[in-house]
C-alpha positions in Angstrom: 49.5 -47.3 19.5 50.4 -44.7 22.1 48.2 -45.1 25.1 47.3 -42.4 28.2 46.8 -43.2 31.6 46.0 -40.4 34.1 45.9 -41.0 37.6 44.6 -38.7 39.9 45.2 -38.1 43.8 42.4 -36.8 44.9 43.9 -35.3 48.6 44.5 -31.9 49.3 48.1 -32.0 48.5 47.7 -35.0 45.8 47.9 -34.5 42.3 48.1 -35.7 38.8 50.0 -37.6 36.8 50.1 -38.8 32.9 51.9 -42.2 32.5 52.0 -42.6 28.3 52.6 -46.4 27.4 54.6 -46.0 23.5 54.0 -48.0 20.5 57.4 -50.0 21.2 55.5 -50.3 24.9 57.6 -47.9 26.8 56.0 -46.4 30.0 57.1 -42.4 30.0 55.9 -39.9 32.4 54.6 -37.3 30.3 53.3 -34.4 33.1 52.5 -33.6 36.8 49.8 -31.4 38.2 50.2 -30.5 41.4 47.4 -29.5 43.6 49.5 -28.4 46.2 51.7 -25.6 44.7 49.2 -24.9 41.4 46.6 -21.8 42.1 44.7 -22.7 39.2 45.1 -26.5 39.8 41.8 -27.1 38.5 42.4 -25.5 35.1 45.4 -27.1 34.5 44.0 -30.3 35.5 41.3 -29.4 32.3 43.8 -28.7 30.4 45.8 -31.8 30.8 42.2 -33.8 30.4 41.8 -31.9 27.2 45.3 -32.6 25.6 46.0 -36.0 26.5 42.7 -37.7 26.1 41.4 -36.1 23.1 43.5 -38.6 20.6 43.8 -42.2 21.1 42.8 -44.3 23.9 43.3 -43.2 27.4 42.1 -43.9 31.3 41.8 -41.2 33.9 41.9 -43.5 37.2 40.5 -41.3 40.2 41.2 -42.8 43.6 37.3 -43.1 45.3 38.3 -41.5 48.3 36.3 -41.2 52.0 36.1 -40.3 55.3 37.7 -42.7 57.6 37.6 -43.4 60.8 39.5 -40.3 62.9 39.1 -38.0 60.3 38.4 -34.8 61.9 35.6 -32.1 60.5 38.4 -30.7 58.9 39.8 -33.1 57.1 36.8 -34.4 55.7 36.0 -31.4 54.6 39.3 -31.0 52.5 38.5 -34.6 51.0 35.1 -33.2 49.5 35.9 -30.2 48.4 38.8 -31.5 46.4 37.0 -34.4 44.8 33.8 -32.6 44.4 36.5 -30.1 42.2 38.2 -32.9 40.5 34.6 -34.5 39.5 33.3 -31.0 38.1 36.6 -31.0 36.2 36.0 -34.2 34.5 32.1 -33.3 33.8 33.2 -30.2 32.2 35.8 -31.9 29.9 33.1 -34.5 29.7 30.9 -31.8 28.2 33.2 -30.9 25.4 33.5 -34.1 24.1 32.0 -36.3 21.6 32.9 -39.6 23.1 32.8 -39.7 26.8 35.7 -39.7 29.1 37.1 -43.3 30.3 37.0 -43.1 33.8 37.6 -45.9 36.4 37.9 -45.5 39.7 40.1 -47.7 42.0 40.1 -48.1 46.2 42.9 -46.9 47.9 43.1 -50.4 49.0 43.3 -52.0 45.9 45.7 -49.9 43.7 48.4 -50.7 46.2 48.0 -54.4 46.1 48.0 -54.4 42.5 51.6 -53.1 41.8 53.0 -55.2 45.4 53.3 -52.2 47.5 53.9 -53.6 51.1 51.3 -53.1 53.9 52.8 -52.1 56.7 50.6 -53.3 59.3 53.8 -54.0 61.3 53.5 -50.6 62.3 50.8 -50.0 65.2 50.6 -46.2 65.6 48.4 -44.9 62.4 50.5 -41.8 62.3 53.7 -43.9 61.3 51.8 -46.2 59.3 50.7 -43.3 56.8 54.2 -42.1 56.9 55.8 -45.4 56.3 53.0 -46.1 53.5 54.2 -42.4 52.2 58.0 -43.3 52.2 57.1 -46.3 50.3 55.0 -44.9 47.6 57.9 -42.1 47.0 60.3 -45.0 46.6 58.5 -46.8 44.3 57.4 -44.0 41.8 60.6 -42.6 42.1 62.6 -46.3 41.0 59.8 -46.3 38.1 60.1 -42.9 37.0 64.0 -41.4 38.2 62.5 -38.2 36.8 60.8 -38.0 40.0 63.9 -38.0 41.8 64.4 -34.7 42.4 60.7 -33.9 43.1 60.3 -32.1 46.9 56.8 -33.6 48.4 56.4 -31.1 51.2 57.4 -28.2 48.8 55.6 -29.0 45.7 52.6 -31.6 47.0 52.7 -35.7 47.0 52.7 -36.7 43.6 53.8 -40.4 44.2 50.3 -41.6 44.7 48.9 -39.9 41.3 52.0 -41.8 39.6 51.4 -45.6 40.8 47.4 -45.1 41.1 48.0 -44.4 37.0 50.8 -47.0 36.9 48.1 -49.7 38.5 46.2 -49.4 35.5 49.0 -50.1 33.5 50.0 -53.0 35.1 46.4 -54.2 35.2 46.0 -53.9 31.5 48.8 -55.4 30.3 50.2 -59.0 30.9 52.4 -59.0 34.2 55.4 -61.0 32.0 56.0 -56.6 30.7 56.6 -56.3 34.1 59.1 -58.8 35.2 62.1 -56.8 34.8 60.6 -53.7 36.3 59.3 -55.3 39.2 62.4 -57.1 39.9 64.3 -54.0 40.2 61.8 -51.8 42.4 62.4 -52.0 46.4 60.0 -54.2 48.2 
């Protein structure tokens, strides 16, 4: 049974990403939406919604994002606006439906420890933190998926996070013994 998972980066230049798990349990990236580079993000977004959840099971994993600490008016700002978008997105595809949408939401600190991405707290100043968090997320949806390896994050908008917040699910659901090999092989 083929099985959807769509994670979604809420963040001004986040994104999202379909990871299809195949009957013969084969993990495929299927599409990327952009929210970066797309002018009618939110569209496409409801389209993707629409024609990847409407047979078979599926999971739409939406980061629950906040303000943090040093987050300037601005910033904040961006946050809401994007993720009030993204959850009038999934009402209206919501509305259109029979059965309701599966939707689960995930920290940003727990999707992380789920699929052993490293901390980083060796690094003091936050600004090199969040890049060295940023490297590693790129690395690790990019030894996953090697589709991804030719994706541009400051042209086309950080995608990396859509990928593993979906792949988290994935690795959630099913038994961690799937994993072995993959895990082995990403870097650490």
């Amino acid at each position: 049974m083929i099985e959807q998972f769509i994670g979604i980066d809420p963040g001004q230049d986040g994104g999202a990403a379909v990871l299809e798990k195949t009957a013969s349990k084969e993990l495929i990236l299927r599409r990327t939406v952009s929210f970066k580079t797309s002018r009618n993000w939110a569209h496409e977004l409801l389209t993707v919604i629409d024609d990847y959840t409407m047979y078979g099971p599926h999971k739409i994993v939406l980061e629950r994002v906040h303000s943090m600490t040093g987050n300037g008016a601005k910033s904040s700002w961006s946050f809401a606006e994007n993720n009030g978008a993204i959850k009038a997105v999934l009402q209206i595809a919501n509305a259109q439906r029979v059965e309701p949408l599966n939707i689960v939401y995930v920290e940003p600190t727990d999707w992380p420890l789920i699929i052993g991405l490293p901390k980083h707290r060796s690094v003091v100043d936050p600004r090199k933190r969040r890049e060295a968090r940023r490297v590693s997320q790129e690395q690790w949806a990019k030894a996953l998926f090697p589709g991804l390896a030719t994706w541009n994050a400051k042209e086309e908008g950080d995608i990396y996070a859509a990928v593993l917040i979906a792949f988290s699910q994935y690795r959630r659901q099913f038994s961690q013994a799937e994993n072995i090999e993959l895990a082995s092989s990403l870097p650490h």
